[in-house]
One Martini backbone bead per residue (centre of mass of N, CA, C, O) as a GRO file, in nm:
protein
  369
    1UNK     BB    1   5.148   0.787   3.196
    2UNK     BB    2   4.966   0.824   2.912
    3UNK     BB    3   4.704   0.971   2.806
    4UNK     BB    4   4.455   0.948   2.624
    5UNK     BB    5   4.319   1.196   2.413
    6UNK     BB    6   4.034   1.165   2.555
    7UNK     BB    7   4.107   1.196   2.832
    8UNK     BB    8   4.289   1.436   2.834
    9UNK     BB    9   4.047   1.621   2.754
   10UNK     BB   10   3.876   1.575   2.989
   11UNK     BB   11   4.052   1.657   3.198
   12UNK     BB   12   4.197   1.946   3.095
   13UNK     BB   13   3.952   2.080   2.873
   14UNK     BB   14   3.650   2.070   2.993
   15UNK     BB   15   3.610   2.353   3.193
   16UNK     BB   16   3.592   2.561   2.912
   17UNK     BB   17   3.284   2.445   2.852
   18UNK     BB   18   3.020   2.682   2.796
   19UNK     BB   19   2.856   2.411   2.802
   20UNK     BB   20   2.661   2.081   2.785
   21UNK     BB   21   2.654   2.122   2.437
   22UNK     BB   22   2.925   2.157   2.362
   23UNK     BB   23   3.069   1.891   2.529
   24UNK     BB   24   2.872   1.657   2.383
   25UNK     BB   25   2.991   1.751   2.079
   26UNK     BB   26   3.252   1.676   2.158
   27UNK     BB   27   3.291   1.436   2.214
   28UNK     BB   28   3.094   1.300   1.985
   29UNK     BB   29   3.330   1.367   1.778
   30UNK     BB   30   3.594   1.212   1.874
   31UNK     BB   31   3.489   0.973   1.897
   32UNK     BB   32   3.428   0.914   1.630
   33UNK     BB   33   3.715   0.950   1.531
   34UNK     BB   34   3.794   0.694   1.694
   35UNK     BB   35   3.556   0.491   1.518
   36UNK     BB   36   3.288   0.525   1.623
   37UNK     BB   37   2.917   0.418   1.590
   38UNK     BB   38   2.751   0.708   1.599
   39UNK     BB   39   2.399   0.866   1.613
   40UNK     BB   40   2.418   0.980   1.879
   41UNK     BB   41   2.352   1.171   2.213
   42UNK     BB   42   2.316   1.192   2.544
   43UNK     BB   43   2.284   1.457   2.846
   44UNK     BB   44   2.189   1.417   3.177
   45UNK     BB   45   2.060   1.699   3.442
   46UNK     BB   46   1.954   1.804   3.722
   47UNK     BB   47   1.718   2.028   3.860
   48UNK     BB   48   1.693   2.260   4.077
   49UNK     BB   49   1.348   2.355   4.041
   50UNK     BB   50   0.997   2.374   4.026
   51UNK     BB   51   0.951   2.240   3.746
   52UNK     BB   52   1.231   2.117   3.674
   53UNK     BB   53   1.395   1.792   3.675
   54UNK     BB   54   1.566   1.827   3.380
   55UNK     BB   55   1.813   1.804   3.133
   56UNK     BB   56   1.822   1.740   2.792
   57UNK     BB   57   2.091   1.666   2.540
   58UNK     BB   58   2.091   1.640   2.210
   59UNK     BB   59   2.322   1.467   1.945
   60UNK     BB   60   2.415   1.446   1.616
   61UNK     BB   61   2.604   1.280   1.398
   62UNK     BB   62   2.514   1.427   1.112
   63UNK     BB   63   2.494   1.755   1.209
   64UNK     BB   64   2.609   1.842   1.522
   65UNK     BB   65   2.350   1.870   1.637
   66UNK     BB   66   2.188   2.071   1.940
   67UNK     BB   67   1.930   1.990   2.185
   68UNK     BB   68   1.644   2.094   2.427
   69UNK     BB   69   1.544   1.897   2.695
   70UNK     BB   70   1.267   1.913   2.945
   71UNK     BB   71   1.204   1.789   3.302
   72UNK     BB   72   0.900   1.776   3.456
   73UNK     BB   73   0.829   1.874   3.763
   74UNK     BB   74   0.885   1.850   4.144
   75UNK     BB   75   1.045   1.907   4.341
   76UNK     BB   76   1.163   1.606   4.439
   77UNK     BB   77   1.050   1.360   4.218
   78UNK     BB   78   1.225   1.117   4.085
   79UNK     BB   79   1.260   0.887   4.247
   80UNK     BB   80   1.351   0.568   4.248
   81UNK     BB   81   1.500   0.561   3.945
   82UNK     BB   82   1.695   0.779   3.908
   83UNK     BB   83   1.918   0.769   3.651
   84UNK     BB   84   1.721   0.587   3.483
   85UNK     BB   85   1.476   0.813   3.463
   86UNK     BB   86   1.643   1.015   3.375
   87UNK     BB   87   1.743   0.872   3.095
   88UNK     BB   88   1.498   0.876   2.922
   89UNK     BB   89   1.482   1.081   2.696
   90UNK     BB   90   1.723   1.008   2.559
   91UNK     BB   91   1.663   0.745   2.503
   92UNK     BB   92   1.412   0.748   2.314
   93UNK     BB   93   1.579   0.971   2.098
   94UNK     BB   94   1.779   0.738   2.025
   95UNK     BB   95   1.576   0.511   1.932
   96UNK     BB   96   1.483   0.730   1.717
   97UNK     BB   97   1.689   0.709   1.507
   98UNK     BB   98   1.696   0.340   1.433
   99UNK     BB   99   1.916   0.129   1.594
  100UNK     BB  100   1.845   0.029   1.905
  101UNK     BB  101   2.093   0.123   2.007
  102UNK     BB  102   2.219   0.160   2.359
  103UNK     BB  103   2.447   0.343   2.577
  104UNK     BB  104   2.460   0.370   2.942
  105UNK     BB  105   2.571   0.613   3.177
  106UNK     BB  106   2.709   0.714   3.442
  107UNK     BB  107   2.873   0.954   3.586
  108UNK     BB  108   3.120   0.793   3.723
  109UNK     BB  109   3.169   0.545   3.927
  110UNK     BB  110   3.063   0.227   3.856
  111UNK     BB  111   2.921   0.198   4.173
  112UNK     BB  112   2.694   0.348   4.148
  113UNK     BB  113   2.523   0.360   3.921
  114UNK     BB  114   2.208   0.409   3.776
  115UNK     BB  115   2.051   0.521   4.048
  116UNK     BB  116   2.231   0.781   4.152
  117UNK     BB  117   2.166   1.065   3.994
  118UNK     BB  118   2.339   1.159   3.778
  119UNK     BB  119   2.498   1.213   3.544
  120UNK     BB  120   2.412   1.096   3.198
  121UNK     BB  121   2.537   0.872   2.921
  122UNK     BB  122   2.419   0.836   2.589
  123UNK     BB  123   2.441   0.578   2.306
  124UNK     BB  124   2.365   0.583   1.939
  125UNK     BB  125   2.447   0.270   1.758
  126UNK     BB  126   2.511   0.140   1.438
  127UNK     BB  127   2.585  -0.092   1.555
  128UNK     BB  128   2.797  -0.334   1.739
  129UNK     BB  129   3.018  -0.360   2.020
  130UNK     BB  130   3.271  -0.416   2.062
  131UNK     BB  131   3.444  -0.466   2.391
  132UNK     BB  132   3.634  -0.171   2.334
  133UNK     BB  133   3.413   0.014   2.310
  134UNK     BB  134   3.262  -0.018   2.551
  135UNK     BB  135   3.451   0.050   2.745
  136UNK     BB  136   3.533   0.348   2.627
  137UNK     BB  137   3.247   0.459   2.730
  138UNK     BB  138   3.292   0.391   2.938
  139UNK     BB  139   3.540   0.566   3.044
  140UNK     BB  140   3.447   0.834   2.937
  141UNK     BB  141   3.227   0.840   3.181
  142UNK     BB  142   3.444   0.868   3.413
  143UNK     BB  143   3.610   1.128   3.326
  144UNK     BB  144   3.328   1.290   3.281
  145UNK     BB  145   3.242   1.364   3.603
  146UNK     BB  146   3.382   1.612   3.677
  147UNK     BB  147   3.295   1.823   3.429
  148UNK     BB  148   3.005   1.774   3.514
  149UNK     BB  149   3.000   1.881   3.764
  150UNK     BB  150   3.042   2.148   3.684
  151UNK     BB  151   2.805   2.179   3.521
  152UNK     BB  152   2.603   2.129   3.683
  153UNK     BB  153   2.644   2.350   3.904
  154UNK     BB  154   2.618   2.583   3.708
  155UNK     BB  155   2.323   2.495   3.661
  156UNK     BB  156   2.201   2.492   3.895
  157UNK     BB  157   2.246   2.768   3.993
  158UNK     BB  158   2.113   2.936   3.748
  159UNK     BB  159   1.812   2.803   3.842
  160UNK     BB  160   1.799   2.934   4.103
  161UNK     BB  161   1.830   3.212   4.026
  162UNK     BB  162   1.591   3.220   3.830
  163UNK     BB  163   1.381   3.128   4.060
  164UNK     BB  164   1.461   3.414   4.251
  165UNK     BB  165   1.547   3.666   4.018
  166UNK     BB  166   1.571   3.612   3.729
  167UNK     BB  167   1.681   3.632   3.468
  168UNK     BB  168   1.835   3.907   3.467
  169UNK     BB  169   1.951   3.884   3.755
  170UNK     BB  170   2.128   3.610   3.708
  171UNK     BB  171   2.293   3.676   3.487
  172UNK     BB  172   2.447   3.915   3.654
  173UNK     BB  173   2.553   3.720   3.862
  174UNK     BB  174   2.682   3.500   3.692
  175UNK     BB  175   2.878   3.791   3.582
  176UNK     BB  176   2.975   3.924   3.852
  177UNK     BB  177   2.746   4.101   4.039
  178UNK     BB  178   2.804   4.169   4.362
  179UNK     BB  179   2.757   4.475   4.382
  180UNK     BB  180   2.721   4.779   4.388
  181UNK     BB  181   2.541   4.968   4.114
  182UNK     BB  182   2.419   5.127   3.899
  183UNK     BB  183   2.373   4.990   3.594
  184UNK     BB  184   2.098   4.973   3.367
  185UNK     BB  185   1.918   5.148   3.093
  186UNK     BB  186   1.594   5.055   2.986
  187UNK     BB  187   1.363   5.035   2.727
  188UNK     BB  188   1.027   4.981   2.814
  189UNK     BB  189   0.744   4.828   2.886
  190UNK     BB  190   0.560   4.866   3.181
  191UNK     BB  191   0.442   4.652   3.440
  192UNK     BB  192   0.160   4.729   3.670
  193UNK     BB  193   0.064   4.495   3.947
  194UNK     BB  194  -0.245   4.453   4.164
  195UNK     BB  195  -0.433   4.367   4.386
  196UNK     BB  196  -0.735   4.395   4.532
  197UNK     BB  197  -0.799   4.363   4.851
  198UNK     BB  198  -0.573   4.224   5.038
  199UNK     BB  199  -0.586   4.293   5.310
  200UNK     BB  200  -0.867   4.185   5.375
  201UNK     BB  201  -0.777   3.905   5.251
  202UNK     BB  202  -0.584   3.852   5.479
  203UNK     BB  203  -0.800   3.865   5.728
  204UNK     BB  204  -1.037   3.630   5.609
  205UNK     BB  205  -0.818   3.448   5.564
  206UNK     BB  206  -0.619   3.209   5.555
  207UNK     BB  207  -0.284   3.168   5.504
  208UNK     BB  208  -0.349   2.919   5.306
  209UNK     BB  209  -0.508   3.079   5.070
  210UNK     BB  210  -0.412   3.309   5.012
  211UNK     BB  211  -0.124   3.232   4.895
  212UNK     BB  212  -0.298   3.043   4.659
  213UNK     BB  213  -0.377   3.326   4.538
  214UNK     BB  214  -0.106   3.439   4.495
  215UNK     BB  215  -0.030   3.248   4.320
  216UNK     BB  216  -0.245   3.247   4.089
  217UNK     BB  217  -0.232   3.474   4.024
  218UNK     BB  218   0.088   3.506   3.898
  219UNK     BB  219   0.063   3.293   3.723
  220UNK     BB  220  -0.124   3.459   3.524
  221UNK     BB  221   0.050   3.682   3.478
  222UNK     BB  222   0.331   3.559   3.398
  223UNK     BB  223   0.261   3.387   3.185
  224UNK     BB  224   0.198   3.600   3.002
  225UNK     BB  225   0.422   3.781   2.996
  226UNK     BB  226   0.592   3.578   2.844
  227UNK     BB  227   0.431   3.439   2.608
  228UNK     BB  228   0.516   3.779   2.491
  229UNK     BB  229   0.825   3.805   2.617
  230UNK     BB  230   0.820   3.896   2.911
  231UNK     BB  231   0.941   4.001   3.180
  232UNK     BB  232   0.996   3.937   3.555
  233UNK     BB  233   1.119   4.100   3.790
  234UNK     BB  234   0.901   4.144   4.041
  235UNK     BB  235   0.769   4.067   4.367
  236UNK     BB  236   0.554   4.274   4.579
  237UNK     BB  237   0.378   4.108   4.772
  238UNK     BB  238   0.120   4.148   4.519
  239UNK     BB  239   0.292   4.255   4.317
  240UNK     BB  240   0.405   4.323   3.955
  241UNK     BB  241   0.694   4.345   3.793
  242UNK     BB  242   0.724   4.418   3.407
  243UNK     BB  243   0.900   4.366   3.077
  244UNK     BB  244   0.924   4.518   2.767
  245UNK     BB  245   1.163   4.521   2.531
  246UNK     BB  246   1.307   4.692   2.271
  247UNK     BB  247   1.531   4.717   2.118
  248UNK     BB  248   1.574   4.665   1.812
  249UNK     BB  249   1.285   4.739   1.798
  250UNK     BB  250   0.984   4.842   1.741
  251UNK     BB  251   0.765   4.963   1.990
  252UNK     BB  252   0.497   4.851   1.889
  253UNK     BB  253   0.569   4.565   1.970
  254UNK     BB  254   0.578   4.601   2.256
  255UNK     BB  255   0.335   4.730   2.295
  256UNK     BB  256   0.159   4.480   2.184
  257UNK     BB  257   0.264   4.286   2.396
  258UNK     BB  258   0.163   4.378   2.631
  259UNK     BB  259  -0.162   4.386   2.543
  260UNK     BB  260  -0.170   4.065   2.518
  261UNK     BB  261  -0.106   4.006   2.796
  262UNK     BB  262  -0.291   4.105   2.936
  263UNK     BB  263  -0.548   3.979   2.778
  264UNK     BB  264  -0.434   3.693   2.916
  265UNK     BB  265  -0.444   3.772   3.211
  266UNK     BB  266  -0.783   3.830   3.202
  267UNK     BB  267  -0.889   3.580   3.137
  268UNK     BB  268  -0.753   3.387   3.338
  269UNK     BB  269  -0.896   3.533   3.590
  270UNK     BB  270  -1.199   3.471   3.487
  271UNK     BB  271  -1.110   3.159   3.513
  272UNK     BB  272  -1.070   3.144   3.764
  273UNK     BB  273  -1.325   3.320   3.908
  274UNK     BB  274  -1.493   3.048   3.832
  275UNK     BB  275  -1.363   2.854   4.023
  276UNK     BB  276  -1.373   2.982   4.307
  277UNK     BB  277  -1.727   3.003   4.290
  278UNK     BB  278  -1.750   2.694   4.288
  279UNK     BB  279  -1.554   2.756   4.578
  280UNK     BB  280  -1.675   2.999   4.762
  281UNK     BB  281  -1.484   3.227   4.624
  282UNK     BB  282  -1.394   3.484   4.606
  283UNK     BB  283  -1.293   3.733   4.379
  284UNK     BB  284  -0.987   3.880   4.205
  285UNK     BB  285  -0.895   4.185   4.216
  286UNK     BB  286  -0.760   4.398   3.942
  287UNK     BB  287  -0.456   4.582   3.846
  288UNK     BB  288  -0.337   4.730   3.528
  289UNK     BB  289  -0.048   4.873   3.381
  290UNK     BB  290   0.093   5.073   3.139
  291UNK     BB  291   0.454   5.202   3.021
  292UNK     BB  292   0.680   5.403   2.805
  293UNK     BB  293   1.024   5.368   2.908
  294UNK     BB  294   1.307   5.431   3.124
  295UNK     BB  295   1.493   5.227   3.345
  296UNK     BB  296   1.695   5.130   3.656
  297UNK     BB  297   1.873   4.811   3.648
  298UNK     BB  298   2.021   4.783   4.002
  299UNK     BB  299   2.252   4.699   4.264
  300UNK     BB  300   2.089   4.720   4.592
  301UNK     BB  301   2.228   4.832   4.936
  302UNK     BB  302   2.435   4.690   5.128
  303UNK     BB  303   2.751   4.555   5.128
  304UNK     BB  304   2.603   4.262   5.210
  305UNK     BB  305   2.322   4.347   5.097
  306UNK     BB  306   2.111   4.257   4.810
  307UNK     BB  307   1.927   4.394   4.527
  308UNK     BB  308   1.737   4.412   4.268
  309UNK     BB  309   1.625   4.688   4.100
  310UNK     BB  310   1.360   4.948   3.992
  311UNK     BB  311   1.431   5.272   3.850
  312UNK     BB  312   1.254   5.567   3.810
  313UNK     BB  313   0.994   5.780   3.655
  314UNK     BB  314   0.849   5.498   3.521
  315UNK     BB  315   0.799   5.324   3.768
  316UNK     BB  316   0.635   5.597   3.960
  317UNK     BB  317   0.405   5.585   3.694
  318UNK     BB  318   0.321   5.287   3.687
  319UNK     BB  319   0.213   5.289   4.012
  320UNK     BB  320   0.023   5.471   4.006
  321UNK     BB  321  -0.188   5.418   3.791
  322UNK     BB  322  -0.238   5.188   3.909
  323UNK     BB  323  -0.407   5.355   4.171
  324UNK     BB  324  -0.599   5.474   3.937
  325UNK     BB  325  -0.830   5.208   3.902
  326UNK     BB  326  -1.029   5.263   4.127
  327UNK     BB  327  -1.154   5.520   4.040
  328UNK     BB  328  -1.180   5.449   3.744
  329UNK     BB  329  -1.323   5.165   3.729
  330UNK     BB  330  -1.047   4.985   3.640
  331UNK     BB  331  -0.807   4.734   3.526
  332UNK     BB  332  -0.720   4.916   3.278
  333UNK     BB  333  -0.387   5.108   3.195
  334UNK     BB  334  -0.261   5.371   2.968
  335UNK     BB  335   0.000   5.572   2.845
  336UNK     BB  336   0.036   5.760   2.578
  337UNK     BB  337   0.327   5.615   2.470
  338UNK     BB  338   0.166   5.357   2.424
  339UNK     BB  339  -0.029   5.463   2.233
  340UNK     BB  340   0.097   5.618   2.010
  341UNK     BB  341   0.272   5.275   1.963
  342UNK     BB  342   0.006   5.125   1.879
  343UNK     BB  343  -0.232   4.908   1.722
  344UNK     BB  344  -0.436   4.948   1.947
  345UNK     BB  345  -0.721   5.010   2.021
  346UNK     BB  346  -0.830   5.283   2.240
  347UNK     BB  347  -0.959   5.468   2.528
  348UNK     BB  348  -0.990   5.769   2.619
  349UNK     BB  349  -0.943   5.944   3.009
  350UNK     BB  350  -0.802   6.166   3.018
  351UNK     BB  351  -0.616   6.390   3.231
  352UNK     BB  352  -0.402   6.305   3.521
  353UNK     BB  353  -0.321   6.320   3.845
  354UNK     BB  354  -0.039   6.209   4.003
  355UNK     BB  355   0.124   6.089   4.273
  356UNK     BB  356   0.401   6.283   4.248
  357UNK     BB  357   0.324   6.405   3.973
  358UNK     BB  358   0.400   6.704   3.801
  359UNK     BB  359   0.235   6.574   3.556
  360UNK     BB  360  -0.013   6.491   3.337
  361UNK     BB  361  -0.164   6.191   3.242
  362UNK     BB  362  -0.230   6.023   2.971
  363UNK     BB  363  -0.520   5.822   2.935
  364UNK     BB  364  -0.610   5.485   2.880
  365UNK     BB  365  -0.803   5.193   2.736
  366UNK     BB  366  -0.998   4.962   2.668
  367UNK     BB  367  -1.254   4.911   2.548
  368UNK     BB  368  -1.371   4.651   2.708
  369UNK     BB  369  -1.390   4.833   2.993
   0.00000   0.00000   0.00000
């Protein structure tokens, strides 16, 4: 017996859909073919993240523009509502069409039910259904629950290793990057920071105390960098490697936004240190260095165990310089590279020579340090 071509469609052709928003955007212009009085579409799917516990695509059918919405919360915190609170934000964002109508559906076996936790579809519909458009829907969302599945496990992927390798690293794994090999080339300014006085801190303190300082710490740097474009290549210890990528843009770009990080950075931190003072944890100090130059973004180890890392000249000047922060009493330094392309006024600290560095450095640092 042959499949109606929409059910067929779901069966042979949508493994090939390049994400959940081409999926819904095809599903929901179908359905219209078909006949049905659609005004939106929504299709959300759980995701295993640290702080995202679901993605819900949302889908216009008069513009066929699709947008995402993210519902954050701590992993595994979705709680008893399953698949039904799962599809809140769908729900609201189609009841807010103006249709008032809304039919939603779990992809799988009618047996799951809305609690089971599945990837939800939900469709605001312009008038009432008579009870085969009705059907039509429930059957679409059971055949859609394979190509879901796989779209599903593809987006956890994703999520997993963004959540543990970064952005630009996950990328590379998700593109079939499994080997050893030089690697990109990437020109950007480069971030690296570390606490001072870490080991001592580390012998002081509980160990979730420790933890805890190192979460509160990485938050303050690592949010800020995002804030202004830039990657958390990785985290090293109590260190952070990061970077702001030139690409296409002017370095001053690069540079200016690089400065504006720290800037928020160090706000971030003396914002903590007064939280901790008030619970009479000592403050935790840092440096952190700029320098703008080429690095090599490689993944590198044995045949059987690999790592992403960043090699090259401007990566262990740019550690160094961060070790030369506690000699020279500053939290910020900045090599000739980046002060030259930026447009922040800085204050040179003359040329210094960095250990493993044959050529001296010219250092400067912020005003108000």
């Amino acid at each position: 017996m042959d499949l109606p071509a929409l059910f067929a469609w779901l069966v042979d052709e949508t493994s090939a859909s390049s994400g959940p928003d081409q999926f819904l955007a095809e599903l929901g212009g179908r359905l219209l073919a078909d006949g049905l009085p659609l005004a939106g579409g929504a299709l959300t799917l759980a995701v295993p993240h640290p702080i995202i516990t679901r993605r819900t695509w949302l889908w216009r059918a008069e513009t066929g523009a699709v947008i995402e919405a993210l519902g954050f919360g701590s992993l595994g915190s979705a709680g008893p509502g399953g698949g039904r609170e799962q599809g809140k934000v769908g729900r609201e964002w189609l009841a807010g069409l103006g249709t008032a109508l809304v039919q939603e559906d779990v992809a799988g076996p009618a047996a799951d039910g809305p609690a089971s936790g599945g990837p939800v579809l939900a469709w605001a519909v312009s008038r009432p259904l008579a009870e085969p458009e009705s059907a039509l829907l429930h059957q679409a969302a059971r055949f859609a629950a394979a190509p879901l599945a796989g779209l599903s496990s593809r987006a956890t992927l994703g999520a997993l290793l963004e959540a543990y390798l970064g952005r630009r690293s996950a990328a590379q794994v998700l593109a079939g990057r499994s080997r050893r090999e030089t690697g990109e080339t990437i020109r950007a300014v480069l971030l690296f920071g570390d606490l001072r006085g870490f080991t001592e801190l580390s012998e002081s303190m509980a160990p979730e105390a420790v933890v805890a300082a190192l979460d509160a710490w990485f938050d303050r740097i690592a949010g800020a960098v995002h804030a202004f474009g830039g990657e958390v290549l990785k985290f090293i210890g109590d260190g952070v490697l990061a970077i702001f990528p030139i690409g296409e843009r002017p370095p001053s770009v690069a540079c200016d936004a690089a400065l504006s990080a720290v800037a928020a950075a160090r706000a971030g931190m003396a914002h903590l240190d007064q939280a901790r003072g008030r619970h009479g944890l000592p403050s935790l100090h840092f440096g952190l260095a700029l320098h703008l130059g080429d690095m090599l973004w490689g993944n590198v180890g044995t045949a059987d165990r690999l790592d992403f890392t960043a090699i090259g000249p401007a990566v262990n000047l740019v550690s160094r310089l961060e070790g030369l922060c506690r000699p020279l009493g500053r939290s910020v330094l900045v090599t000739g590279t980046v002060a030259a392309e930026t447009t922040t006024a800085l204050v040179p600290l003359g040329e210094h020579l960095l250990r493993g560095i044959a050529a001296p450095c010219a250092v400067f640092t912020l005003p108000e340090e």
